[in-house]
N, C-alpha and C positions, 0 to 999 in steps of 0.2 A: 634906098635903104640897102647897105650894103651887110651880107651873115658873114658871120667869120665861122668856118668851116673845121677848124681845128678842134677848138675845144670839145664839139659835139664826138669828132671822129673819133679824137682821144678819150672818150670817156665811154665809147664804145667798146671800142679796142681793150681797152681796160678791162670791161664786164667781158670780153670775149673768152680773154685768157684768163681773168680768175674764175671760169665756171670749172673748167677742166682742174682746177687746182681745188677748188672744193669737191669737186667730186673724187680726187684723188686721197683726200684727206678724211672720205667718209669711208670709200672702201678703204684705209689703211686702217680704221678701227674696229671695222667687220673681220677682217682673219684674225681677232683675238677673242673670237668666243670660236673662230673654227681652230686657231693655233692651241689653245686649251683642249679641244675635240682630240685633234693629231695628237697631244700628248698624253692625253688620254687613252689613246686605241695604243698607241707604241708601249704605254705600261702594260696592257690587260695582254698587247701579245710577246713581249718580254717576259711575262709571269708566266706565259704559256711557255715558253722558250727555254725557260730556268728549269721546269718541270718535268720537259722532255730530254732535258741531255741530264737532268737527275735520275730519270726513270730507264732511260738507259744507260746507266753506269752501272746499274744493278744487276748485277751477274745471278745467275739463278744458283739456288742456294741445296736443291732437292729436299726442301722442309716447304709444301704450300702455306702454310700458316706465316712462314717468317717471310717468302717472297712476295706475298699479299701486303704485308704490314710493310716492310721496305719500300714497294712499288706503291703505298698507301701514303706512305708521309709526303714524298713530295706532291703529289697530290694534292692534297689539305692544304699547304704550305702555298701553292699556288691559288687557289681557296679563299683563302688569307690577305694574301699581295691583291688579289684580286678586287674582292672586298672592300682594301685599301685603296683602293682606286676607285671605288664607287663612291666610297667616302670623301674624298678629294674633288672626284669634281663630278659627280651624280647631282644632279636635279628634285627627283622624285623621292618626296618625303617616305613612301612605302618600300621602294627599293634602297634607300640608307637605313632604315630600319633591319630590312633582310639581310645588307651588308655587316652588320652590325652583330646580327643572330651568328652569322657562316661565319666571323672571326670569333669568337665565343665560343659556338659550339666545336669549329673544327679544331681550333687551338684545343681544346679539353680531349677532343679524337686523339692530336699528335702525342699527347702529353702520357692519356691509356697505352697508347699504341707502343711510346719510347720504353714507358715502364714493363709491358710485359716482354718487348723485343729483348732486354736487359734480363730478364729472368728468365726464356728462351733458347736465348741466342748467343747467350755470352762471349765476349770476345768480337762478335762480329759488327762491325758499326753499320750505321744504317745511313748510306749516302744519302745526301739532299737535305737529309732532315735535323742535324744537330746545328748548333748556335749559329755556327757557319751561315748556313741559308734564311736561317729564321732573321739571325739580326745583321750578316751581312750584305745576304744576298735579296734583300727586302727592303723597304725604304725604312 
């Protein structure tokens, strides 16, 4: 009785190399719930980012009332984008919720804040926080 040797080896060989080929193709669908993660954190510290070079552009004003509300808006405004990104790609029914509340509520802060800065402060604009940031500088 003679075995012929090939087919078995070949069919070996075969499962040898498509292991590593499926396991290549299982972790290539696992970095897209960590590729969502990453762009997740690069919005939440871009919002952070946009906030800080808003918050310092603000030249102090010698009014504390009006360099609060300035150094306030983009704040909120960060707040907001922030929020937006929880809503995007959050998980937790209770924190989309929250996200939810802090763009609601803080948009109605910026809204207070522009209206009385305008009655104030006249003349003087308030970096960070006019359409600019709200509708450019935000998704």
């Amino acid at each position: 009785m003679h075995i012929q040797w090939r087919p078995p080896i070949f069919l070996a060989l075969s499962c040898a190399l498509a292991v590593p080929s499926l396991q290549r193709s299982s972790r290539q669908s696992a970095p897209t719930a960590e590729a969502a993660a990453d762009r997740a954190w690069s919005e939440l510290t871009s919002s952070m980012e946009r906030m800080h070079s808003a918050m310092s552009g603000v030249a102090p004003s010698g009014d504390a009332d009006v360099d609060f509300v300035r150094l306030m808006l983009p704040h909120h405004q960060a707040a907001i984008d922030m929020a937006k990104t929880e809503l995007l790609a959050g998980k937790s029914p209770a924190l989309r919720r929250l996200a939810q509340e802090i763009i609601t509520d803080q948009q109605s802060e910026i809204d207070l804040m522009e209206l009385w800065l305008k009655k104030h402060a006249p003349g003087r604009s308030a970096p960070g926080n006019v359409d600019d940031n709200r509708h450019g500088g935000s998704r």
